[in-house]
Chimera marker file (.cmm) of the C-alpha trace (Angstrom):
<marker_set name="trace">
<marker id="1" x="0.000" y="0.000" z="0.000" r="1" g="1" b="0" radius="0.5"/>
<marker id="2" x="2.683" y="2.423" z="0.749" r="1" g="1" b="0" radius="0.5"/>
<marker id="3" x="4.675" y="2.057" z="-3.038" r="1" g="1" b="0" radius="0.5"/>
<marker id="4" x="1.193" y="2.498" z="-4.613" r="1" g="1" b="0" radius="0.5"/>
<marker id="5" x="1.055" y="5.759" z="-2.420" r="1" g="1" b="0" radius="0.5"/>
<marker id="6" x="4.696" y="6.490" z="-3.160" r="1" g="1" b="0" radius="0.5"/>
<marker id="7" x="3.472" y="5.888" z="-6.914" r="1" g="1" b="0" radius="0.5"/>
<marker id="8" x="0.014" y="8.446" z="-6.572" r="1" g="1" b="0" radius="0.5"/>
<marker id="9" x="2.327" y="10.839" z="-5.173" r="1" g="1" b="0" radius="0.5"/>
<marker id="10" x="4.973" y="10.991" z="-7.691" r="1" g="1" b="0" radius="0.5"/>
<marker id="11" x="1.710" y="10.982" z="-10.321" r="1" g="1" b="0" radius="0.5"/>
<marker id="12" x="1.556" y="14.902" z="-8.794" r="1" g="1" b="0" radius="0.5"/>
<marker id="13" x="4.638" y="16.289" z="-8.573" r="1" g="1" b="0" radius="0.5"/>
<marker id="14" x="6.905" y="14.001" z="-11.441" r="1" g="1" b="0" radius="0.5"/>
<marker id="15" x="4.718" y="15.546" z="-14.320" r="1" g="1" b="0" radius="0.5"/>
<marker id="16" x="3.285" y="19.385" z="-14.926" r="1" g="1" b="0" radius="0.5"/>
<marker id="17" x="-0.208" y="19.710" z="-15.284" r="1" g="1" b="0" radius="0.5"/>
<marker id="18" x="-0.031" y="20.074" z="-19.045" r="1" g="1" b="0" radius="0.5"/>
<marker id="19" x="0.821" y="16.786" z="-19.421" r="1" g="1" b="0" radius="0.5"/>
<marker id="20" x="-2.506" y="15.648" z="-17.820" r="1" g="1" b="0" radius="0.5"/>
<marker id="21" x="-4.149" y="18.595" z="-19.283" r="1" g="1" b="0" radius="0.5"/>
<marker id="22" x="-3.525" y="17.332" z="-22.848" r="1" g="1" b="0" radius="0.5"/>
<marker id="23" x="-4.148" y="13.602" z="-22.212" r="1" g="1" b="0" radius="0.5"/>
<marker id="24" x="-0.457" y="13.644" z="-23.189" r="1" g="1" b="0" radius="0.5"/>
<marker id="25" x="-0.645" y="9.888" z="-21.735" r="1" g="1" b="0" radius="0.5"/>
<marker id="26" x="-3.101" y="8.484" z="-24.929" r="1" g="1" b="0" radius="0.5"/>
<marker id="27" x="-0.339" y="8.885" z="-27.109" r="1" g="1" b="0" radius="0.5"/>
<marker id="28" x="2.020" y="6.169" z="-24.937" r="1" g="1" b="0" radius="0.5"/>
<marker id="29" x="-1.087" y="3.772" z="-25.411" r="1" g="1" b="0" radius="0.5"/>
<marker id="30" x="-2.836" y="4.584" z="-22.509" r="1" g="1" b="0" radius="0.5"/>
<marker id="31" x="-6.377" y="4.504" z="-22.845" r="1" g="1" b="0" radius="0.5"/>
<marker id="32" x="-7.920" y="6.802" z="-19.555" r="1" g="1" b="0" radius="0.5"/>
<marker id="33" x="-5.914" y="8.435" z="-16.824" r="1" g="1" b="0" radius="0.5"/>
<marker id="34" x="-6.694" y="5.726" z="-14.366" r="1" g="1" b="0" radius="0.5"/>
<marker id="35" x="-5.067" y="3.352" z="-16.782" r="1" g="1" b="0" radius="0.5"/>
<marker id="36" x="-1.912" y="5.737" z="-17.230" r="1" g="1" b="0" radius="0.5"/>
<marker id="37" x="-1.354" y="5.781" z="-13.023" r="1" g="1" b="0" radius="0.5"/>
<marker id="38" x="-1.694" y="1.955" z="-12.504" r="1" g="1" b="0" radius="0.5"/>
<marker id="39" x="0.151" y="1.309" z="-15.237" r="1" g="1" b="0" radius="0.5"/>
<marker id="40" x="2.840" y="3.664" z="-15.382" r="1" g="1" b="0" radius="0.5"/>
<marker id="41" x="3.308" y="5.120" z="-11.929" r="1" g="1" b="0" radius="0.5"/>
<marker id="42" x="2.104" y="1.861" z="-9.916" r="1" g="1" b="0" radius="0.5"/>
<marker id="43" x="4.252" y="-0.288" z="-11.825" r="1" g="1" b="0" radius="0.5"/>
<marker id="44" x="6.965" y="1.611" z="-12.205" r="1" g="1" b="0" radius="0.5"/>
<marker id="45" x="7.552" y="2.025" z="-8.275" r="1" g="1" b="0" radius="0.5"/>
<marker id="46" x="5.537" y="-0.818" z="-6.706" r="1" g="1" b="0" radius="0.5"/>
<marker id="47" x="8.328" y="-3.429" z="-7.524" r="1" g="1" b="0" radius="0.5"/>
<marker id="48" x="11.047" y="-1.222" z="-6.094" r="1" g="1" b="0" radius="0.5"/>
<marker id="49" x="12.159" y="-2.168" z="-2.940" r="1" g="1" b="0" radius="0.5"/>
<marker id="50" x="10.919" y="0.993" z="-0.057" r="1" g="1" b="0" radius="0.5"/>
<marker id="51" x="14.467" y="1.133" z="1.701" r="1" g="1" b="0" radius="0.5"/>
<marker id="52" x="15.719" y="2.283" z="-1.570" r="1" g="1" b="0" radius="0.5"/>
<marker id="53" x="12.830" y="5.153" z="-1.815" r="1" g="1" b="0" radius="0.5"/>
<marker id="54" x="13.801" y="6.179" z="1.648" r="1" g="1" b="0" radius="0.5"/>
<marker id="55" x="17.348" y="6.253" z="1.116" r="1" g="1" b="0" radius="0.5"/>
<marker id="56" x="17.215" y="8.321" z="-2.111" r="1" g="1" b="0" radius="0.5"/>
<marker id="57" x="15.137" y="10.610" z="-0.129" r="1" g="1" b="0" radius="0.5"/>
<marker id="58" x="18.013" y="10.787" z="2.428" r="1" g="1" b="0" radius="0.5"/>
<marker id="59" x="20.577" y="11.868" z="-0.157" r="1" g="1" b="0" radius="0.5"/>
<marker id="60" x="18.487" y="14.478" z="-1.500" r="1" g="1" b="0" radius="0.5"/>
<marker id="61" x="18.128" y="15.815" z="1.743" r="1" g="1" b="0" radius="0.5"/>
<marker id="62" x="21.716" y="15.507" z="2.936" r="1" g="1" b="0" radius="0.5"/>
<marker id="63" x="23.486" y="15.394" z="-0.144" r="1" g="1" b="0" radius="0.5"/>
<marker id="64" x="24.816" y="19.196" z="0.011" r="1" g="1" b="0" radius="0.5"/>
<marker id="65" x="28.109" y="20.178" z="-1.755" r="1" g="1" b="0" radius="0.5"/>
<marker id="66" x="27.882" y="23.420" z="0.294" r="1" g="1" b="0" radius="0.5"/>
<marker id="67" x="28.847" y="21.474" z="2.805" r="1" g="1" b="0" radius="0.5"/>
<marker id="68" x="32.396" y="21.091" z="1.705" r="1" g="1" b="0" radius="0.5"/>
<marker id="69" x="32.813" y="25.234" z="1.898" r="1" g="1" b="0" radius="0.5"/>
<marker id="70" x="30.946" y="25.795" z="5.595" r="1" g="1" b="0" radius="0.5"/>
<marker id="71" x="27.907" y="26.445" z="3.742" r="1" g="1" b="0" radius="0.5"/>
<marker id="72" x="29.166" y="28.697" z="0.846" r="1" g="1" b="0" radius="0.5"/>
<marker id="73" x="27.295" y="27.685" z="-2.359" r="1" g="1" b="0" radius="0.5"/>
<marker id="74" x="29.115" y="29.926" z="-4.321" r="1" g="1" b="0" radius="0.5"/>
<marker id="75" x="32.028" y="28.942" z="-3.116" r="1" g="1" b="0" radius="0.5"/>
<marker id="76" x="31.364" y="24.864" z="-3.469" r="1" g="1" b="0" radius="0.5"/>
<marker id="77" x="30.352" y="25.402" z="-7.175" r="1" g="1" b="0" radius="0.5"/>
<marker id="78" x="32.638" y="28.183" z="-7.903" r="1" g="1" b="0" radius="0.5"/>
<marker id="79" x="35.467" y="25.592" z="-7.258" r="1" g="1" b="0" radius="0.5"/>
<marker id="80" x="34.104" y="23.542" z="-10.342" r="1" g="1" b="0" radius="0.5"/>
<marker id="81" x="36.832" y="23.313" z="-12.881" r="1" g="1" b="0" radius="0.5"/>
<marker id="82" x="35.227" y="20.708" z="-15.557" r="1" g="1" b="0" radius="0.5"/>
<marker id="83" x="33.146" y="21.695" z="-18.762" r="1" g="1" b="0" radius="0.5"/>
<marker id="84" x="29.505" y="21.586" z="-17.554" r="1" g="1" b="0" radius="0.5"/>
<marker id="85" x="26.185" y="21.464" z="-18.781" r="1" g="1" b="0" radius="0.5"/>
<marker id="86" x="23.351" y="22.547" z="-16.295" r="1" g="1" b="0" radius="0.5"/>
<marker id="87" x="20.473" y="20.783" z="-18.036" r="1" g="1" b="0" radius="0.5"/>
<marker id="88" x="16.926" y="20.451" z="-16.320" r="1" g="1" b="0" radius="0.5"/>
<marker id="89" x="14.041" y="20.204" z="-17.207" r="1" g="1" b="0" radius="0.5"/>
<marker id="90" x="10.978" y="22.177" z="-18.516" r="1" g="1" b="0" radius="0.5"/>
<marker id="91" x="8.451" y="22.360" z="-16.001" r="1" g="1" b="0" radius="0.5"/>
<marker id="92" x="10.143" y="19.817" z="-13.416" r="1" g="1" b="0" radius="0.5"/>
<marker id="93" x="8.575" y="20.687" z="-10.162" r="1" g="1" b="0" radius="0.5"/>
<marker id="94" x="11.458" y="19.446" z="-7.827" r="1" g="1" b="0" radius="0.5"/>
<marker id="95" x="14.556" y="20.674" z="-9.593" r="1" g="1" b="0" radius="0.5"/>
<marker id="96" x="12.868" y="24.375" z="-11.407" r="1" g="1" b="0" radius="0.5"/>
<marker id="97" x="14.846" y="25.107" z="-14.589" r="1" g="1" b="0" radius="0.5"/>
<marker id="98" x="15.129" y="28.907" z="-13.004" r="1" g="1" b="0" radius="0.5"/>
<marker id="99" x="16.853" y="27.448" z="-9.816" r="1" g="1" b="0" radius="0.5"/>
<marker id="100" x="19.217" y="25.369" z="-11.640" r="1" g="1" b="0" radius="0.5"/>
<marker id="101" x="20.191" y="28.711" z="-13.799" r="1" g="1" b="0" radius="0.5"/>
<marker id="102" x="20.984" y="30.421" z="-10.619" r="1" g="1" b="0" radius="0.5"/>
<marker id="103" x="23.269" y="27.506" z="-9.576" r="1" g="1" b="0" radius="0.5"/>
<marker id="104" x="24.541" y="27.571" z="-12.842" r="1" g="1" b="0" radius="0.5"/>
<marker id="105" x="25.585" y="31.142" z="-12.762" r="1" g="1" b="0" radius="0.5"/>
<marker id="106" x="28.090" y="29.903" z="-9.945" r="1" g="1" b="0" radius="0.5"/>
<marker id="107" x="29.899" y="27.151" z="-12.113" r="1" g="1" b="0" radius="0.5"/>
<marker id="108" x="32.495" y="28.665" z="-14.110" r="1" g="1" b="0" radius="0.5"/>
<marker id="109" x="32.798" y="27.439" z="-17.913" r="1" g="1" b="0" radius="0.5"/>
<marker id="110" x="29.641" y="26.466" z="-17.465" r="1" g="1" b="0" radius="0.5"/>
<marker id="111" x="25.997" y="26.109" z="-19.963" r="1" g="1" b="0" radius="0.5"/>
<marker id="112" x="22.616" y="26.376" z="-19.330" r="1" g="1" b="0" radius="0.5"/>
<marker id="113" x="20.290" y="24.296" z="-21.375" r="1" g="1" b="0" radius="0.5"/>
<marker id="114" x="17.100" y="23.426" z="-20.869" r="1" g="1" b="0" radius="0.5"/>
<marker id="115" x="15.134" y="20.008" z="-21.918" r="1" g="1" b="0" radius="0.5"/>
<marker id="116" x="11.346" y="21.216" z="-22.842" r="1" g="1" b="0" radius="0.5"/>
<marker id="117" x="9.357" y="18.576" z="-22.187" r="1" g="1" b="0" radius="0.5"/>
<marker id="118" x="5.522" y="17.438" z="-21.072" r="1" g="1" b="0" radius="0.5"/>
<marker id="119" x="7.223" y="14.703" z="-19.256" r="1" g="1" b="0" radius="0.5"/>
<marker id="120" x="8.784" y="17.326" z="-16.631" r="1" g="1" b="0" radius="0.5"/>
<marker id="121" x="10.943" y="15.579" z="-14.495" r="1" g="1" b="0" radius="0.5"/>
<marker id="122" x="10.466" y="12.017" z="-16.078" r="1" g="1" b="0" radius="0.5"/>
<marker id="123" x="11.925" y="13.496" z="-19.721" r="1" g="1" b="0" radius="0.5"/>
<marker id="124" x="15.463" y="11.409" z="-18.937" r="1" g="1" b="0" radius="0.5"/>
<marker id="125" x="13.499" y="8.366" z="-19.389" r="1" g="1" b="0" radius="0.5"/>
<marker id="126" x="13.292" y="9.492" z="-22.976" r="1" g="1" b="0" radius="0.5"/>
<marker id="127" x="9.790" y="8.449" z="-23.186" r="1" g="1" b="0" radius="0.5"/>
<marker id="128" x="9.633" y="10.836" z="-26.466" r="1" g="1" b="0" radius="0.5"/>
<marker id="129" x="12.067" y="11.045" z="-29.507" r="1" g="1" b="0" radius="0.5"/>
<marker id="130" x="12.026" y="14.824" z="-29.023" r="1" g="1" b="0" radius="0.5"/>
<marker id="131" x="12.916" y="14.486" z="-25.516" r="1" g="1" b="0" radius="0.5"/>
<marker id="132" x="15.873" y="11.903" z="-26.688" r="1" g="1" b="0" radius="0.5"/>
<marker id="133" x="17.029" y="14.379" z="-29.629" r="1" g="1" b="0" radius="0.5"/>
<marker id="134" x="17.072" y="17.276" z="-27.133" r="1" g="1" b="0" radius="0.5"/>
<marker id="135" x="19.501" y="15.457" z="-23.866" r="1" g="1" b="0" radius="0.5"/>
<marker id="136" x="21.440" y="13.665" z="-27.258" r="1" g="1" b="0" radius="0.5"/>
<marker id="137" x="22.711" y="16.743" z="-28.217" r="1" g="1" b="0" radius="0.5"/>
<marker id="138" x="23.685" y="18.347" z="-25.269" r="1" g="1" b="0" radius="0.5"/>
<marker id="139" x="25.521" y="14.904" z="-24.667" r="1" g="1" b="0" radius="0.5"/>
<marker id="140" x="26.798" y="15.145" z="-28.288" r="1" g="1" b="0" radius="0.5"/>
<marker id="141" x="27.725" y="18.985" z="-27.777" r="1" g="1" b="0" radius="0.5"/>
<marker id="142" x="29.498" y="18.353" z="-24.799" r="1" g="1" b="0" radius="0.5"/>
<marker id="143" x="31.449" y="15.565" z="-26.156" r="1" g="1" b="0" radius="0.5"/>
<marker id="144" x="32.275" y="17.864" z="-28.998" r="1" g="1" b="0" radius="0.5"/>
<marker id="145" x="33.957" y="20.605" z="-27.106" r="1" g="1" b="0" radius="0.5"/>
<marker id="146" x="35.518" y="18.449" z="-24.978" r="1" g="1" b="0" radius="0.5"/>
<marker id="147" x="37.501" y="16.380" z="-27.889" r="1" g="1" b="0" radius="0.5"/>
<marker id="148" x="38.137" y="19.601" z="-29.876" r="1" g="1" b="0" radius="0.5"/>
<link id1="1" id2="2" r="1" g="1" b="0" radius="0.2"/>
<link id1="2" id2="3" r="1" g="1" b="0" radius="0.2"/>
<link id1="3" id2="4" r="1" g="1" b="0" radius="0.2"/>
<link id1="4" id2="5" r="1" g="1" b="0" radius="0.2"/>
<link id1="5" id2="6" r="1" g="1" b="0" radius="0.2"/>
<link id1="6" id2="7" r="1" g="1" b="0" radius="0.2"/>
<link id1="7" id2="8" r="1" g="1" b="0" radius="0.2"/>
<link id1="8" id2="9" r="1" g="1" b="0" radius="0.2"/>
<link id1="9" id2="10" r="1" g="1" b="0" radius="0.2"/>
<link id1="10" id2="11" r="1" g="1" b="0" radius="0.2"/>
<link id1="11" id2="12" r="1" g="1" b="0" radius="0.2"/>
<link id1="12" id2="13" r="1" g="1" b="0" radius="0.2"/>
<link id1="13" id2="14" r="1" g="1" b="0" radius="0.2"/>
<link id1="14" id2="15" r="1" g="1" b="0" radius="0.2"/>
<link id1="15" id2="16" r="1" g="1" b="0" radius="0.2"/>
<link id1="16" id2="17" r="1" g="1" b="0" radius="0.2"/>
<link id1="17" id2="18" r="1" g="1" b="0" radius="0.2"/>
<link id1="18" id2="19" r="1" g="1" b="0" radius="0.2"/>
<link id1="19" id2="20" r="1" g="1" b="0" radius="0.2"/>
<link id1="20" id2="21" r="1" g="1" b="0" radius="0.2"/>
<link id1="21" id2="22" r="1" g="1" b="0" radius="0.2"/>
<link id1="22" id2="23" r="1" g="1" b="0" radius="0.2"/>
<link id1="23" id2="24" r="1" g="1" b="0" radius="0.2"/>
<link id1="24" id2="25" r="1" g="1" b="0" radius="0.2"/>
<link id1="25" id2="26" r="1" g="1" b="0" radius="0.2"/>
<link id1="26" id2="27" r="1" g="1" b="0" radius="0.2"/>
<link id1="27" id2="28" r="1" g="1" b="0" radius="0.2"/>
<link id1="28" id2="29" r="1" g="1" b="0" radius="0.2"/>
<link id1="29" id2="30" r="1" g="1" b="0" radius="0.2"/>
<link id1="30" id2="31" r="1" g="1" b="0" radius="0.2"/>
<link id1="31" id2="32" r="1" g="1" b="0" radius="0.2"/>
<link id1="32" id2="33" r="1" g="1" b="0" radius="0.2"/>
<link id1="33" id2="34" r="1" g="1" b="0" radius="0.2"/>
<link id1="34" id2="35" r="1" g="1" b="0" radius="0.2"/>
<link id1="35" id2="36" r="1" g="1" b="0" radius="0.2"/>
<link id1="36" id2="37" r="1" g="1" b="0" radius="0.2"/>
<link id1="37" id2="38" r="1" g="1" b="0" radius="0.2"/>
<link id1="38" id2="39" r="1" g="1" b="0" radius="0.2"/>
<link id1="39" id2="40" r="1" g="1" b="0" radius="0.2"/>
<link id1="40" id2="41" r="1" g="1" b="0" radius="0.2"/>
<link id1="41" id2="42" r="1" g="1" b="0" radius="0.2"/>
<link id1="42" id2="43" r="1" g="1" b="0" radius="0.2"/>
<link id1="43" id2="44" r="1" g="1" b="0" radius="0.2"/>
<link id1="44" id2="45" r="1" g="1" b="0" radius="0.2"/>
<link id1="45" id2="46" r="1" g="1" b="0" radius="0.2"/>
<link id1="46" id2="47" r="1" g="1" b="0" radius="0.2"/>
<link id1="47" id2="48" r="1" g="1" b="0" radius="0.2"/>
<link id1="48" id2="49" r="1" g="1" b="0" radius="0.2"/>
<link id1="49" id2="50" r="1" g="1" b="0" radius="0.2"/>
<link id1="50" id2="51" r="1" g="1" b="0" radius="0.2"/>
<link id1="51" id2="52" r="1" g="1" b="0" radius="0.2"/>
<link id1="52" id2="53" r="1" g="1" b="0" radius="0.2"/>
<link id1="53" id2="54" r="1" g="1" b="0" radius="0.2"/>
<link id1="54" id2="55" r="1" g="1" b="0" radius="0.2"/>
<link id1="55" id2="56" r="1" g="1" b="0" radius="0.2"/>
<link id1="56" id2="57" r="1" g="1" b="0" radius="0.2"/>
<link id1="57" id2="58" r="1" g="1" b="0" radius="0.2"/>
<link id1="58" id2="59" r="1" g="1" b="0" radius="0.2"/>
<link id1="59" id2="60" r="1" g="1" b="0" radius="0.2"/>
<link id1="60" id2="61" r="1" g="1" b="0" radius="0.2"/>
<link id1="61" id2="62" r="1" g="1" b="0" radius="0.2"/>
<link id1="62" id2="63" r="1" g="1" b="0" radius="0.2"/>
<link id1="63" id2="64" r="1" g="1" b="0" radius="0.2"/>
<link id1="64" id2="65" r="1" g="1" b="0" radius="0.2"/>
<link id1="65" id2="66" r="1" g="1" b="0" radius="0.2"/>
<link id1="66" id2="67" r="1" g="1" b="0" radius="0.2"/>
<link id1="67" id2="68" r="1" g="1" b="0" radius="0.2"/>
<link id1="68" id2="69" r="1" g="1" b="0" radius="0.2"/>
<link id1="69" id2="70" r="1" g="1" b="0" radius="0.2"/>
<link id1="70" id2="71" r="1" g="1" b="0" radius="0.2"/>
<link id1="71" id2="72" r="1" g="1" b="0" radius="0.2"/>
<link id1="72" id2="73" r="1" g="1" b="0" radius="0.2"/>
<link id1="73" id2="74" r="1" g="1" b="0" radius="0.2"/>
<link id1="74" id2="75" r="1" g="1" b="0" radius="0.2"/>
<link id1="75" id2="76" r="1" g="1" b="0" radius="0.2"/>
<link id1="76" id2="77" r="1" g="1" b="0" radius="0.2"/>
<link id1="77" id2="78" r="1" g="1" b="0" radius="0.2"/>
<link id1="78" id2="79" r="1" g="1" b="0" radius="0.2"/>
<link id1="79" id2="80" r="1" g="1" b="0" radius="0.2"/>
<link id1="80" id2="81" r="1" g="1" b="0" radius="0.2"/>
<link id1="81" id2="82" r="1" g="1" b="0" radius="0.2"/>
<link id1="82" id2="83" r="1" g="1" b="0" radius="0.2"/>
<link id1="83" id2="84" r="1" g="1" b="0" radius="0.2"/>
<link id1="84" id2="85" r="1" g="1" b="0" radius="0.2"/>
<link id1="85" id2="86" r="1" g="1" b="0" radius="0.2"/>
<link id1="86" id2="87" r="1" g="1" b="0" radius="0.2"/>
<link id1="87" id2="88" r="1" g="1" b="0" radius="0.2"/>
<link id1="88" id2="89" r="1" g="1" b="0" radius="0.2"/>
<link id1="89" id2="90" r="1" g="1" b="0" radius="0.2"/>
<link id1="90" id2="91" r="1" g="1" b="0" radius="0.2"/>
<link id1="91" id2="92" r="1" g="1" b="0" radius="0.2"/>
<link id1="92" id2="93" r="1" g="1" b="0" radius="0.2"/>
<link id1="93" id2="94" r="1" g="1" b="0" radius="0.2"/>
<link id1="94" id2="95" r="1" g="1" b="0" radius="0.2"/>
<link id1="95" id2="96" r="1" g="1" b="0" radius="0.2"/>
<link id1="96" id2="97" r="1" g="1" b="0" radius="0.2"/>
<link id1="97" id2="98" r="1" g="1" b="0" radius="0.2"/>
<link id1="98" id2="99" r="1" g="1" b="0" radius="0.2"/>
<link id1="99" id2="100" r="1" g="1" b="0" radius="0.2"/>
<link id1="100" id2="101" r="1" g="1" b="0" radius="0.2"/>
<link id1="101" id2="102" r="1" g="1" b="0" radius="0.2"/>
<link id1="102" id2="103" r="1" g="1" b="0" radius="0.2"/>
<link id1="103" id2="104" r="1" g="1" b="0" radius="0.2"/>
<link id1="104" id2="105" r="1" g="1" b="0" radius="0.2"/>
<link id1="105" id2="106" r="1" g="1" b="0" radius="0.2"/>
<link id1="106" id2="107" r="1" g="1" b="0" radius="0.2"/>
<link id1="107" id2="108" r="1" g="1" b="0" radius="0.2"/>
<link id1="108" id2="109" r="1" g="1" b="0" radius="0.2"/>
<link id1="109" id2="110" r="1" g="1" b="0" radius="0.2"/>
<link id1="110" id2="111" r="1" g="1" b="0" radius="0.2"/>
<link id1="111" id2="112" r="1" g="1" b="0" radius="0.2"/>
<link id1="112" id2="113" r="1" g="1" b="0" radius="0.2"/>
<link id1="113" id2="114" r="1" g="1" b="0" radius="0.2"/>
<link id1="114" id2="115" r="1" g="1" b="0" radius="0.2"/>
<link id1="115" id2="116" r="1" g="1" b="0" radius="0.2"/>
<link id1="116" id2="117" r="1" g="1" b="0" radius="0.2"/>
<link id1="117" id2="118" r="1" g="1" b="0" radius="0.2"/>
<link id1="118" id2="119" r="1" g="1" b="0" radius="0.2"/>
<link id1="119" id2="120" r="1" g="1" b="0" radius="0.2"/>
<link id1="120" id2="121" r="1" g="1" b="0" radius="0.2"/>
<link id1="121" id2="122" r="1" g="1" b="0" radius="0.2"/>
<link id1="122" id2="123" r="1" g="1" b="0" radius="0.2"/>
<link id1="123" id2="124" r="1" g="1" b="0" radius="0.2"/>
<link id1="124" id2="125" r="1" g="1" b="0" radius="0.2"/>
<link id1="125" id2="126" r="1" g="1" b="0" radius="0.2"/>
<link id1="126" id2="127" r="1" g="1" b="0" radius="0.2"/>
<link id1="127" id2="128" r="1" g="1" b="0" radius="0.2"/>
<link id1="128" id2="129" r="1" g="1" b="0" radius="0.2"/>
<link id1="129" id2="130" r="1" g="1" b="0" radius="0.2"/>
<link id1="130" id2="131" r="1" g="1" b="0" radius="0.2"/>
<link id1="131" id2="132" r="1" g="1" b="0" radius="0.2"/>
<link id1="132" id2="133" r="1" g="1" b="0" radius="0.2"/>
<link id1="133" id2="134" r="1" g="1" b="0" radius="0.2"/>
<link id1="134" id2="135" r="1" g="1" b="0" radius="0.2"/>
<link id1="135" id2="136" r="1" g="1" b="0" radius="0.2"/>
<link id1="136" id2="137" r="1" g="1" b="0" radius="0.2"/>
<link id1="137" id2="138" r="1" g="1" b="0" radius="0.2"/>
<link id1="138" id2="139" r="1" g="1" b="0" radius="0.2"/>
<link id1="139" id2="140" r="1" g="1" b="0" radius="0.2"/>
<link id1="140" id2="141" r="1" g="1" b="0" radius="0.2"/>
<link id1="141" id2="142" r="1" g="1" b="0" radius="0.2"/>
<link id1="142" id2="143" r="1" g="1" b="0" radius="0.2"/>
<link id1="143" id2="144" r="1" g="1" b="0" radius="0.2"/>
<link id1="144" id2="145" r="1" g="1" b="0" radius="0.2"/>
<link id1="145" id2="146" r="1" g="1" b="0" radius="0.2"/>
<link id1="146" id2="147" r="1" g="1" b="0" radius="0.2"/>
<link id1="147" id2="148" r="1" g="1" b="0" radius="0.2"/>
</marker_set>
């Protein structure tokens, strides 16, 4: 009971209310929203194993780089020397594409590029072939300047 509340949860926040606004689902094959939570979200989390749930929970909680520069965020990112792409995702409720351009700001030799997407937070499964064009290239681009 708890994973299929995990799962109805996740239903909320993982995707924007455009997606569910649009009936974006019908075009994955999924023939009425009920249909689209029990067998997306309920079977996507209800065979994981809870301890695992909890635990990722944990390390977004506690897993602060600020940490490493007595709380300075600046500071922790500002000490990033590799090439690096900020890319989130349009409309993703838990990491907003506006806060990851302020952390961005902080990362020297840094990008900001944003994935749009009706899948929100749940566009790196790649469930569209725009979504997998868009993160390919910024793979592809990054790639690219690092080899030339």
């Amino acid at each position: 009971m708890g994973l299929r509340r995990h799962a109805q949860t996740w239903s909320v926040m993982g995707l924007c209310p455009e997606f569910y606004n649009s009936e974006a689902y019908r075009a994955h094959g999924f023939s009425s929203l009920e249909d689209f939570v029990q067998r997306f979200w309920v079977n996507y989390f209800a065979p994981m194993d809870p301890n695992n749930l909890i635990w990722m929970g944990w390390k977004w909680r506690h897993g602060d780089v600020s940490l490493h520069t007595n709380g300075d965020l600046a500071a922790a990112l500002g000490r990033i020397t590799a090439k690096t792409y900020v890319v989130p995702f349009s409309r993703d409720m838990f990491f907003p594409p506006d806060d990851c351009e302020a952390e961005q700001r902080l990362i020297p030799n840094s990008e900001f590029r944003v994935v749009d997407s009706l899948w929100a937070h749940f566009a790196m499964f790649c469930l569209s072939d725009r979504d997998r064009e868009q993160i390919d290239r910024c793979i592809d681009d990054l790639l690219k300047e690092h080899v030339d």
